[in-house]
N, C-alpha and C positions, 0 to 999 in steps of 0.2 A: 454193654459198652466193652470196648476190647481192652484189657487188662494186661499186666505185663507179661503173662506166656503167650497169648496172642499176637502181643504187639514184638516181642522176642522172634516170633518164629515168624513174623512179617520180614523182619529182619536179616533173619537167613535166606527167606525166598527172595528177597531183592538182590540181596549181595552176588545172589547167585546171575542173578537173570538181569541185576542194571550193572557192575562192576566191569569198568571197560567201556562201555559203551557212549555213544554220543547222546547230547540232547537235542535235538534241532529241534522241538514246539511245546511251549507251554501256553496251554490254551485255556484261560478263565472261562468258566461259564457260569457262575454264580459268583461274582463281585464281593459280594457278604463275607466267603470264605478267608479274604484275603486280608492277611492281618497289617502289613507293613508294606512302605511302597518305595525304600530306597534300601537297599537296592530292589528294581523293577524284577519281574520273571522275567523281562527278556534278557537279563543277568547271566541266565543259568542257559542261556540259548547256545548253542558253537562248543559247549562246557562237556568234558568226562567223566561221566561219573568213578570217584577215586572211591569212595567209601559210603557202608550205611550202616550208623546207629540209632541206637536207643538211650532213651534218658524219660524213667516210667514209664509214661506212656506215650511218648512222643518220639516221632520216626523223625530221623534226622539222616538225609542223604548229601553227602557231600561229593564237589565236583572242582574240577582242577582245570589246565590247558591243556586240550587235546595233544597228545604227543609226544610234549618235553616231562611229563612227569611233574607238572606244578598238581600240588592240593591244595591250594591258596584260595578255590574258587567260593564262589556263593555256597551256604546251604539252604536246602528245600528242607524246610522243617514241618510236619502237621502232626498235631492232636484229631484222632477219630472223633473223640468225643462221645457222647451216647449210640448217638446209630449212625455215624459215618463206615465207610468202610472203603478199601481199595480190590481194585477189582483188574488183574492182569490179563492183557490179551496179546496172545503170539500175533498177531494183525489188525491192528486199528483200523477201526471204519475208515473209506475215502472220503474226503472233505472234513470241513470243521466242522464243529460240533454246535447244534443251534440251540441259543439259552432258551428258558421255557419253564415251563414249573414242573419238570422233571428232576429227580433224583441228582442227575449230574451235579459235578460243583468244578472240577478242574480234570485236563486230559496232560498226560507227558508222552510224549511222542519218542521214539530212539531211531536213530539212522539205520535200523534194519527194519524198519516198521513195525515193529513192535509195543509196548506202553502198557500204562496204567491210567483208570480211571479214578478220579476219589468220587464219590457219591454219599449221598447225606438222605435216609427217608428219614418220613414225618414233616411236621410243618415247624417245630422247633429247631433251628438250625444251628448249631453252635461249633460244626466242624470248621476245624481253624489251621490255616495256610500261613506261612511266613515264610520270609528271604532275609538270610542274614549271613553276616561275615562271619560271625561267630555264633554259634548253635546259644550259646549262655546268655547272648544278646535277646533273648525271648525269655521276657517273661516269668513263663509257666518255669522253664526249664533252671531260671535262675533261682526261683524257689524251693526249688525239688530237695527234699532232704535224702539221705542215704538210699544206695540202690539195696531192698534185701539179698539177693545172691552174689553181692559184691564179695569176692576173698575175705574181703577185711569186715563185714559186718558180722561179727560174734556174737555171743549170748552175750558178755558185756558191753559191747556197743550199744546192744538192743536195750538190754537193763536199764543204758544209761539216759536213754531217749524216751522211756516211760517212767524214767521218777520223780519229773517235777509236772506231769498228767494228775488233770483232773477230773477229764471226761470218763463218757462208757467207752471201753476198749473197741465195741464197733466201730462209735468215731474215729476214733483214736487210728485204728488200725488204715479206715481209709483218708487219712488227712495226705496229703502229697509232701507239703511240708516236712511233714516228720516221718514217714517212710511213702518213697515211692513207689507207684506202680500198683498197686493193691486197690482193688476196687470193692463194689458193693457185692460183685458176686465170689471174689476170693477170699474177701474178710467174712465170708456166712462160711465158704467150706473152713477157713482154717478153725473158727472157732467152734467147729463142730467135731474138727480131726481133735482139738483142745480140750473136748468137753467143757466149752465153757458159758454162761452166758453171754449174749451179745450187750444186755444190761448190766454186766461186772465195772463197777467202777474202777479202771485203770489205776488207782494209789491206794485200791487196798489188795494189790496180785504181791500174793508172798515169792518169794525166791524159786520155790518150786514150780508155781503159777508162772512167773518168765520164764523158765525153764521148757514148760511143756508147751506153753504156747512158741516159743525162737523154736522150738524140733515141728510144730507144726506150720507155722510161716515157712520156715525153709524146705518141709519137706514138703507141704501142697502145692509151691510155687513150681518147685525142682520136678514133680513128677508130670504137672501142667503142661512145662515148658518140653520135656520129654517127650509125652503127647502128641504136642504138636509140632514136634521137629519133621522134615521133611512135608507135612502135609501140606495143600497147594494152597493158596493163596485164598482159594473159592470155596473150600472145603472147611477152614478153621473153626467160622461160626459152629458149626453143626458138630464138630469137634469138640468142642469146648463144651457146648449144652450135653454132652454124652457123657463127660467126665462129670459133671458137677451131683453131686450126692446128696444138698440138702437144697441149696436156692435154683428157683425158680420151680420146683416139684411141692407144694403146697397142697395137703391135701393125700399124697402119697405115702408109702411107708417108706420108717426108715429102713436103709441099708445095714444098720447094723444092728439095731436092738426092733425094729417093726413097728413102733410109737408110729404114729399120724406125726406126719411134718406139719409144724404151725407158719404160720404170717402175722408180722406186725405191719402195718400200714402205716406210709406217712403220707406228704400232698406230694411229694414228686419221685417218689420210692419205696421198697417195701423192704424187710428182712425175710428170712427163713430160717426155721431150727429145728431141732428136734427137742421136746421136755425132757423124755427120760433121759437122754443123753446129756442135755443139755442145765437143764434147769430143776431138776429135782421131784421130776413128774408135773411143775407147776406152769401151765401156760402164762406166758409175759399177758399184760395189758395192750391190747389194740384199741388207744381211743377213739380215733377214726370210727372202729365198728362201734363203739360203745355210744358215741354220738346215733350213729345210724338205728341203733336200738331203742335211741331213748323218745 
């Protein structure tokens, strides 16, 4: 799933390449995607694009009247989700796009013929499209708690948002609610840069424990989003899997003490850690596998 340096450096290659420009087609092709229906996509049709942010992990482009300088206009907001992804091309196919049980999900066309596709694989679809006046008018976005690399989010801000926590800090870490943008694969590196368990119960982290974990949130997030600055649009994924040190490498050594990386299993996702680093030499409990053994 794209995470917020991902979804960060999505955001630079837009600003770059939709800022200025017109929209003249938005073109559905997966219905499903589309979350809210007034205002309509063809809202955002005739429209400039004036700006593109982020809010976690949700892209958010806004568009104004071609000309006079209004930013008043519709925004195009989406969540990637697990496996959505956008996919820029200097030259959009000729003709519209034919729905189908293809990847596709939505096309935006620009008056130089240029665009973006969203696409969604797998058969679980939860890539999600919206049009709204105001980006907080969604949802996901009005629940979002603190951005981490916001100026203003400090060690005590952070303190302050894990001391009435009862969870494991893996939860913890990837709730949206309470800090945004942080996924399953950035909450395995930071608690790894932490040395910490991803089973540490979040209300027994002494002062020093928030301490070392706010230097690792901010510094795996910040070195991510460095990463992948400049990189293209097409190239992020592959990116992103290059930096990561302990998830998704199961089975590998670690990078920094050599331990075999482990896996906890759940029904719709997994972790990754390392023991010695992490846990004390002691591998966690996968009950998943322990079902499967019995």
């Amino acid at each position: 799933m794209p995470e917020l340096p991902e979804v960060e450096a999505l955001k630079d290659f837009l600003t770059e390449h939709l800022v200025g420009h017109d929209i003249i087609r938005v073109l559905p092709v997966a219905i499903s995607v589309l979350k809210t229906y007034d205002p309509p996509l063809t809202a955002l049709e005739g429209r400039t694009v004036t700006s593109v942010a982020r809010h976690g992990k949700f892209l958010d482009i806004g568009t104004g009247t071609a000309g006079d300088g209004d930013t008043g206009g519709p925004h195009l907001v989406t969540h990637l989700a697990r496996a959505g992804w956008l996919h820029w091309k200097d030259r959009l196919p000729d003709g519209p796009p034919k729905p189908g049980k293809g990847p596709l999900a939505l096309r935006v066309a620009l008056e130089t013929g240029a665009g973006f596709d969203l696409t969604e694989a797998g058969t679980t679809k939860k890539l999600a499209v919206y049009v709204a006046q105001d980006p907080h008018d969604v949802p996901g976005i009005a629940r979002l708690g603190p951005d981490p690399l916001a100026d203003g989010f400090d060690e005590a801000a952070f303190a302050k948002l894990l001391g009435g926590e009862r969870r494991r800090i893996k939860g913890a870490l990837r709730d949206q609610s309470l800090i945004a943008g942080v996924g399953n694969a950035y909450s395995d590196e930071i608690l790894h840069v932490a040395r910490m368990s991803p089973f540490k119960l979040a209300a027994s982290l002494t002062p020093e424990d928030v301490q070392v974990l706010y230097e690792a949130l901010r510094g795996t997030l910040t070195a991510a989003v460095e990463r992948s600055r400049g990189v293209a649009a097409g190239r992020l994924k592959s990116e992103k899997k290059s930096g990561l040190r302990v998830h998704g490498r199961t089975g590998e050594a670690c990078p920094v003490c050599g331990d075999t990386i482990r896996e906890v299993s759940f029904s719709d996702s997994s972790l990754q850690y390392c023991p010695t680093c992490q846990t004390g030499g002691k591998p966690l409990a996968d009950r998943r596998m322990s079902r499967l053994l019995k």
